[in-house]
C-alpha positions as CSV (number, residue, x, y, z in Angstrom):
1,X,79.7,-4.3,91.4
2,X,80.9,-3.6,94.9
3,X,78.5,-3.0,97.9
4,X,78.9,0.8,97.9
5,X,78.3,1.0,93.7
6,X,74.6,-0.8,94.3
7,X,74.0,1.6,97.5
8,X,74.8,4.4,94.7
9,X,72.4,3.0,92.4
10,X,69.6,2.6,94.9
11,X,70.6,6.1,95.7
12,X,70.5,7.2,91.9
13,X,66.9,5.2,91.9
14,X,65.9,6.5,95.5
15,X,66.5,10.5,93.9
16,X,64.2,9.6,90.8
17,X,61.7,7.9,92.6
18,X,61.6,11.5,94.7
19,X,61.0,13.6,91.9
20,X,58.4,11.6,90.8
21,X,56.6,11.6,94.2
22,X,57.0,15.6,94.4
23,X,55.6,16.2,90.6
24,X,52.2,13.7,91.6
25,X,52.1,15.9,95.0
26,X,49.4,13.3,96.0
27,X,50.8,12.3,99.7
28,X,52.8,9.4,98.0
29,X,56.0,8.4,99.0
30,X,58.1,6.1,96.9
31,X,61.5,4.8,98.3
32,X,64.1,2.7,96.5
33,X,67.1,0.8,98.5
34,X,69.8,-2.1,98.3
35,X,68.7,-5.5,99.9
36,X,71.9,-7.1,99.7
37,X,73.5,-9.5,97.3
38,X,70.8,-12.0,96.9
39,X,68.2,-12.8,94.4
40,X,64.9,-11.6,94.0
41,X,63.5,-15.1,94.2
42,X,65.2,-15.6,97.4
43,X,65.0,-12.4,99.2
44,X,62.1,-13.0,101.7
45,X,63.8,-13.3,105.1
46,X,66.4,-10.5,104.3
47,X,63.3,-8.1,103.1
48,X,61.6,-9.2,106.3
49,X,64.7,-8.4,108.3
50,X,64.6,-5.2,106.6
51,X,61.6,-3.9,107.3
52,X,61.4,-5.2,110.5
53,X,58.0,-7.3,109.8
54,X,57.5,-10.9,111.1
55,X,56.8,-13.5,107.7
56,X,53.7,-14.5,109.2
57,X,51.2,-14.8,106.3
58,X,53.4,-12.7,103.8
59,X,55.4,-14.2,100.5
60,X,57.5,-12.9,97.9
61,X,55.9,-13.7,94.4
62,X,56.1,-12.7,90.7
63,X,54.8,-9.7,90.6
64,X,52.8,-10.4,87.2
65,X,51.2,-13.7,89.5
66,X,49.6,-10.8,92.0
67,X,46.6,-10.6,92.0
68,X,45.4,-6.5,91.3
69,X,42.1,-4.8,92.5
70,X,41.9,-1.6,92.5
71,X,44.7,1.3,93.2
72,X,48.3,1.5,92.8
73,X,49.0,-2.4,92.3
74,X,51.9,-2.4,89.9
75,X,55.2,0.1,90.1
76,X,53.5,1.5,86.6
77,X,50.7,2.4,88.4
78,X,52.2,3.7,91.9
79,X,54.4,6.1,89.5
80,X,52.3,7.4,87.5
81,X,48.2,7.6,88.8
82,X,47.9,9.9,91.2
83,X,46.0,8.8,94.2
84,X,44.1,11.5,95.2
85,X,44.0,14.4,92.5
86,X,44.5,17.7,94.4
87,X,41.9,19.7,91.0
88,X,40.5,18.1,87.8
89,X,43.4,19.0,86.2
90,X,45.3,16.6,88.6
91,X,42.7,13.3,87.8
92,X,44.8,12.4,84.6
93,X,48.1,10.4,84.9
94,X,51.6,11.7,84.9
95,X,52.8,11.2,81.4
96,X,53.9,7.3,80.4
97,X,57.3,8.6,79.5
98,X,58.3,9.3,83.5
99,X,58.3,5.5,84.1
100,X,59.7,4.9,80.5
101,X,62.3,6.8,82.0
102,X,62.7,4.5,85.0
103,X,62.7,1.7,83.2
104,X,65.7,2.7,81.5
105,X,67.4,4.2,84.0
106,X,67.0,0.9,85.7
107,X,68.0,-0.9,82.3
108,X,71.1,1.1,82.4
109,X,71.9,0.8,86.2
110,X,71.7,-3.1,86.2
111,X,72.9,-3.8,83.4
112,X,69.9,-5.8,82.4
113,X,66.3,-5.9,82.9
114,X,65.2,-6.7,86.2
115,X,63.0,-9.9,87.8
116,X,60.2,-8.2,89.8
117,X,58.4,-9.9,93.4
118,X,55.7,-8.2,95.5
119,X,55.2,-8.6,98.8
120,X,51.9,-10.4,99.6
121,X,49.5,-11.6,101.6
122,X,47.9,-15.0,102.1
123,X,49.5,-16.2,99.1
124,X,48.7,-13.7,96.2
125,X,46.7,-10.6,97.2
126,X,48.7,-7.4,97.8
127,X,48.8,-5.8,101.1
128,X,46.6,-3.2,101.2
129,X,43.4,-5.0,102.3
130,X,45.3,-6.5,105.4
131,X,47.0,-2.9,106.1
132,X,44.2,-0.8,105.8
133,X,46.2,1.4,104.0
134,X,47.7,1.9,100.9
135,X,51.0,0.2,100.9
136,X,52.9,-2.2,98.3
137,X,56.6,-3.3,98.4
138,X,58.6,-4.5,95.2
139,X,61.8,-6.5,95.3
140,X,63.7,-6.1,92.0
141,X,67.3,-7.1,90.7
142,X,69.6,-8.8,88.8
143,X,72.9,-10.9,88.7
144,X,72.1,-12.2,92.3
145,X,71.6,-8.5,94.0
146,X,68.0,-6.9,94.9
147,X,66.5,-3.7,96.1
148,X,63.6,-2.6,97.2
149,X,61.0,0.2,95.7
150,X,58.4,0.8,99.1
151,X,55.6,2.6,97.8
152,X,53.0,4.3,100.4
153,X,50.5,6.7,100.7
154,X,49.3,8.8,103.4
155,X,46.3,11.5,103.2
């Protein structure tokens, strides 16, 4: 694939990710774009340059080696828990199928299923502690290209 047919899958992924933000109308913001034509595994400095964050104390690791404490640590989680039910009729999850849905639109997309990294923190722990907010960012790809799903939540 060309440059301009992965900006029109993070752009497919980017419009999904959108409508699953509006439907948990819970303040979250989910955001899906292309990194470049680089690994997952080695996508560190361009995800820095990216988002315009210093490496400091932050890594890229497997995001099944990340450590998970409380809300909206896993892509699973951030699409479907709501993080602060509007009524009590809001407290349950969105149903499974919407991110059974993204995993195959992604299947389909790539061509393949995706490697996963999290941004972290000294060395495992996701960022949330550090930010003082509710923040996670996922690097994802395959065949040597990655994007990025920025998950965030403001009250």
């Amino acid at each position: 694939m060309e440059r301009s047919a992965h900006n029109d899958v993070s752009l497919q992924l980017d419009g999904y990710l959108q409508a699953v933000s509006a439907l948990k109308d819970d303040g979250s913001a989910l955001r899906c774009f292309y990194l470049g034509p680089v690994a997952p595994a080695d996508a560190f400095d361009a995800l820095c340059v990216a988002l315009e964050v210093p490496p400091g104390n932050l890594s890229l690791q497997p995001q099944a080696a990340v450590a998970c404490h409380g809300l909206a640590c896993t892509p699973r989680q951030w699409l479907l828990e709501r993080l602060r039910p509007m009524t009590i009729a809001d407290q349950a999850p969105l149903d499974a199928r919407l991110y059974a849905g993204f995993e195959q639109q992604l299947l389909e997309l790539l061509g393949d299923v995706p490697e996963w990294r999290q941004l972290v923190s000294d060395g495992q722990r996701n960022l949330a502690a550090q930010l003082g907010a509710i923040w996670s960012v996922y690097v994802f790809g395959v065949a040597g290209h990655s994007y990025v799903l920025q998950c965030s939540w403001d009250s």
